[in-house]
C-alpha positions as CSV (number, residue, x, y, z in Angstrom):
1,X,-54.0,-4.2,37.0
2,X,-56.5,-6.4,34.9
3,X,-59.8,-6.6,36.0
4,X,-58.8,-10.1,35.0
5,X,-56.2,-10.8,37.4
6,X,-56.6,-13.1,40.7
7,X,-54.0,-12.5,42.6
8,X,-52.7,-14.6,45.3
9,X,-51.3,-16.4,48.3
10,X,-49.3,-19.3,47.8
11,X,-48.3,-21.0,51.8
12,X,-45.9,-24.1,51.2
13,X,-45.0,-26.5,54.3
14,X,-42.7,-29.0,54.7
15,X,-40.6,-30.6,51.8
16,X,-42.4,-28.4,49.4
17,X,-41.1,-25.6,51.7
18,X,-37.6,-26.8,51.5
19,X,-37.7,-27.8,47.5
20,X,-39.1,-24.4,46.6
21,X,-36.5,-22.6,49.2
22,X,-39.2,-20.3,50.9
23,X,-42.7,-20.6,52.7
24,X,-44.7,-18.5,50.9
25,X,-44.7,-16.7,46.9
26,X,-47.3,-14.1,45.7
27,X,-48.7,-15.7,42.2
28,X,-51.1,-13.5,39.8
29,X,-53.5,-16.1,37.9
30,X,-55.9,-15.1,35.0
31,X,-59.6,-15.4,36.0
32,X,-61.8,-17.6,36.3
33,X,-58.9,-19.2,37.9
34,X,-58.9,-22.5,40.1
35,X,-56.1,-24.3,42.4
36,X,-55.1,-26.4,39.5
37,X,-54.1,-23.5,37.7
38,X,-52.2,-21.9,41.0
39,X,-50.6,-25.3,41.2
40,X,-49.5,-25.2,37.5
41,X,-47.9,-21.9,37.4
42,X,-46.1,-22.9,40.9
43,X,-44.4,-25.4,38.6
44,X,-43.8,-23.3,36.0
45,X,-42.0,-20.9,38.3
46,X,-39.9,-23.5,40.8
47,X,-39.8,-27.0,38.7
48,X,-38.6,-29.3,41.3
49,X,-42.6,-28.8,42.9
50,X,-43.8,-31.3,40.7
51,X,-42.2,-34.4,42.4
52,X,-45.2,-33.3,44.6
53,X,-48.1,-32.9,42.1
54,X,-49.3,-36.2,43.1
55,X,-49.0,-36.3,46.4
56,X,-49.5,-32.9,47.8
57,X,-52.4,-31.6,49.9
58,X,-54.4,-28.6,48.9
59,X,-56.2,-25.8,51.0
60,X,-57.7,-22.7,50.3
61,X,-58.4,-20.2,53.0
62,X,-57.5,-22.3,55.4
63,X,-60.4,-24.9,54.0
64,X,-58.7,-28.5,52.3
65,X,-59.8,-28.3,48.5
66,X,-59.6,-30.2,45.3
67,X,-57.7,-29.2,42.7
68,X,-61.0,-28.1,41.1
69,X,-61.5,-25.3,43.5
70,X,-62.0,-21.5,42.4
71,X,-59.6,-19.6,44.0
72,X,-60.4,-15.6,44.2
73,X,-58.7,-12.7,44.0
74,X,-57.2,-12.1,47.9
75,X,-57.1,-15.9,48.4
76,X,-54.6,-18.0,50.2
77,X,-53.8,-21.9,48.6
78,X,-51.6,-24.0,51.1
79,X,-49.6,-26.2,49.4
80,X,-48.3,-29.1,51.7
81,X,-47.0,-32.7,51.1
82,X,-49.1,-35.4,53.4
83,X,-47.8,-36.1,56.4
84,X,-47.0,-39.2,57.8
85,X,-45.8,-41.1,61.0
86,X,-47.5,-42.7,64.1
């Protein structure tokens, strides 16, 4: 393994559950690496994410987070579409 590597935790919820066909994927990014970039390579591996790229929510460890945000090696990003209703 690089001393490069950040590898990580990918949770996704609700219609980006269903369009990806699983909860959650292992991703390896290159370092520095941010949630952008685990968002990118998500699309690069299952292309029917970025209907969501827009719209989707962002949190790593368990924390909401921009785009923007370093993500580490060990971390979690949860992917999820906002939710709606009354």
């Amino acid at each position: 393994m690089s001393d490069n590597a950040v590898n990580i935790t990918v949770l996704l919820f609700g219609a980006c559950r269903e369009a990806a066909g699983t909860g959650e994927l292992r991703c390896t990014l290159s370092s520095p690496a941010t949630a952008a970039d685990a968002w990118g390579a998500l699309k690069q591996r299952i292309p029917a994410l970025a209907q969501f790229e827009r719209t989707a929510l962002v949190a790593v460890n368990e924390e909401h987070a921009g785009l923007a945000h370093p993500v580490q090696d060990g971390d979690t990003v949860a992917i999820f579409p906002p939710v709606s209703g009354g």
